[in-house]
C-alpha positions in Angstrom: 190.7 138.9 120.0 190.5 137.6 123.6 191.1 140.4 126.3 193.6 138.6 127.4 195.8 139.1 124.4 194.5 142.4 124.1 195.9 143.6 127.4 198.9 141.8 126.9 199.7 143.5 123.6 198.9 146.9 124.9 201.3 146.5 127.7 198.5 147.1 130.5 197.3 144.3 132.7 193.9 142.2 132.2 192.6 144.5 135.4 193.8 147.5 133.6 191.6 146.7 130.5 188.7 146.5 132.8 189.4 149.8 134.7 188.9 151.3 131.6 186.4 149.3 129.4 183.3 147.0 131.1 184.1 144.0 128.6 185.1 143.7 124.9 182.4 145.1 123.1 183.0 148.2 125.3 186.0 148.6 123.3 184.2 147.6 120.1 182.2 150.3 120.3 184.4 152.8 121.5 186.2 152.0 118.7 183.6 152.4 116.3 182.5 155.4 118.1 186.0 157.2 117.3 186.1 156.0 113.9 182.8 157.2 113.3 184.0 160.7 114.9 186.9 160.7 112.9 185.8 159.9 109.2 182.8 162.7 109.8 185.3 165.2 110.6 187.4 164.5 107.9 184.4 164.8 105.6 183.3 167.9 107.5 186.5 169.5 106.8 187.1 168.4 103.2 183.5 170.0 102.6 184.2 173.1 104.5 187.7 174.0 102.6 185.7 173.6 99.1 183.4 176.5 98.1 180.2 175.9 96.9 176.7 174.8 97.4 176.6 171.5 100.5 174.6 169.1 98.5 177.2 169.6 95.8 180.0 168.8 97.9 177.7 165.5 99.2 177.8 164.7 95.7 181.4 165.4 95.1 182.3 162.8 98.2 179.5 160.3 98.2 178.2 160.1 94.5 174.7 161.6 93.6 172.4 159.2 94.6 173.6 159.8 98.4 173.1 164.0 97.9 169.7 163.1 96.3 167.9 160.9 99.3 169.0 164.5 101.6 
């Protein structure tokens, strides 16, 4: 998406965009960077609220041949 349209569809002006984010993949990778953030601390607290030993609650969420490269 141009940032153009972006700006448009967020309501802020092309300038606006800018003031916050150096060029597109700025955003890209802020975006990345929260969903990153996000999904680790949904698995950090999925794990957390289970009891039991960590690499079985790895195994539990990502299958046993990601546990067993840890």
């Amino acid at each position: 998406m141009r940032v153009e349209a972006l700006a448009q569809a967020l309501g802020v002006t092309k300038g606006g965009f800018y003031g916050h984010f150096a060029d597109r993949n700025a955003l890209l990778e802020e975006m990345l960077d929260t969903w990153e953030k996000a999904g680790t601390e949904d698995i950090i607290a999925r794990a957390g609220s289970q009891p039991g030993d960590p690499r079985a609650k790895l195994q539990q969420f990502f299958g046993s041949r990601a546990a067993g490269t840890l």
